[in-house]
N, C-alpha and C positions, 0 to 999 in steps of 0.2 A: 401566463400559460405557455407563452413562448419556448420561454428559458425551458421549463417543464418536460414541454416535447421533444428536446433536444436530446437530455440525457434526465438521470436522477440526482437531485441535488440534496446536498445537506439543509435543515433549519438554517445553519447559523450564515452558512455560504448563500442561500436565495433572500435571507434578510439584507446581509451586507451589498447584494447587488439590486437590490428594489430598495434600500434607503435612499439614495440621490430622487427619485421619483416619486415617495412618498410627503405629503405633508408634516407626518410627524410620524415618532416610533412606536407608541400607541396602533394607530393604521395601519402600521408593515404587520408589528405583532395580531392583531385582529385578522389582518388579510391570513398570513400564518396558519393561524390558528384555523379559520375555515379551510384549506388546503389540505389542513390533516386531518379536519374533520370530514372532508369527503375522499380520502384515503388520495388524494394524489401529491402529497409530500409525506414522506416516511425517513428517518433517518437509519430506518433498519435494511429501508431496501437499497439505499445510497451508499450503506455500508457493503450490503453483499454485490452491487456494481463496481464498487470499485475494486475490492476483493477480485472479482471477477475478470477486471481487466486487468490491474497488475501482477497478480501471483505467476505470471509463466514466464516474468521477468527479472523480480525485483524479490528481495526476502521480507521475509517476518519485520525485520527493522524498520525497512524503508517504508512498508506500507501500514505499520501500527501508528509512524510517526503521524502519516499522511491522513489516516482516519482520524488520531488526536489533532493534526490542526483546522480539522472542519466541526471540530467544535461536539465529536459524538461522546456520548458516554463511555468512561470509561469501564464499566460493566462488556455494553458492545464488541467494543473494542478488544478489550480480552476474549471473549468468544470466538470472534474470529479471529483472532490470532493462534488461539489456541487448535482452531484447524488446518490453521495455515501452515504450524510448527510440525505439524505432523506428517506433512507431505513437504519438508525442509528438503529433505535429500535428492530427494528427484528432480522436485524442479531446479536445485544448484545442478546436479549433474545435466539437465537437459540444457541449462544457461551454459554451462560450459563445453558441452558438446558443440551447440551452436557455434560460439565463439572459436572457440580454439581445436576441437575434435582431437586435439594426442596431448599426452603427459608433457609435460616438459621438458626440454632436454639440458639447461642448464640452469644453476641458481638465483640468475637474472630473468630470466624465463616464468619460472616455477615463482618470482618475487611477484611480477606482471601477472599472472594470471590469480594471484592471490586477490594482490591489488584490486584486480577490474571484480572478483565477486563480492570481495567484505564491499567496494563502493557502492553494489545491488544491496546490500542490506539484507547479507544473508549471513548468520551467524559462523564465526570463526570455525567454531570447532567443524561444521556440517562441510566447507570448504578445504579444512585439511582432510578430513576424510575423503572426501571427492579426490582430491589430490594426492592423497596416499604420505604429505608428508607433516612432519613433525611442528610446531610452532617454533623451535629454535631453526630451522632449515630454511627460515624465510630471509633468513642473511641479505 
């Protein structure tokens, strides 16, 4: 219940960290399984938490991964991705206002600020748009 109260966890994530303390995986799954039958593990709301806390940083890429390696459906998982795609351009342009606040002035410049948004995991093309330049221009 600990863990619980802390934040929202995945199935597969709150199995993996109550296995060492369980006797067997039968028990973990059992405990599980009551937890979502009294509605306080959901993998849907673990998904909208974490949605939650990464999208005003991080893209579509970074946090589709991050929901696929907690183990969520990939039905889920496209759902929310698919809202998150749609609000692509804002939040690259607010990530890069944050960061950098002007165009760039040279073609090492304008390389580095590519750089730091495709590594947020936000799709290329959303970032040359942001940036105003071409995919050959990243020289």
């Amino acid at each position: 219940m600990r863990l619980l109260a802390r934040r929202e966890h995945s199935r597969a994530e709150l199995a993996r960290k109550l296995a060492p303390h369980a006797e067997s995986a039968e028990q973990v799954q059992a405990l599980l399984d009551e937890l979502a039958a009294a509605r306080l593990l959901s993998n849907e709301r673990f998904a909208e938490s974490l949605v939650h806390r990464r999208a005003a940083r991080y893209g579509s890429a970074t946090i589709g991964h991050e929901l696929r390696t907690h183990g969520l459906d990939e039905d889920l998982v496209r759902d929310h991705l698919s809202v998150l795609e749609r609000t692509e351009f804002e939040r690259v342009r607010t990530v890069w206002a944050r960061r950098f606040g002007r165009k760039p002035d040279s073609p090492a410049e304008r390389a580095r600020q590519i750089r730091f948004l495709l590594a947020r995991g936000f799709s290329a093309a959303t970032v040359y748009r942001v940036l105003g330049a071409r995919p050959d221009d990243e020289g």
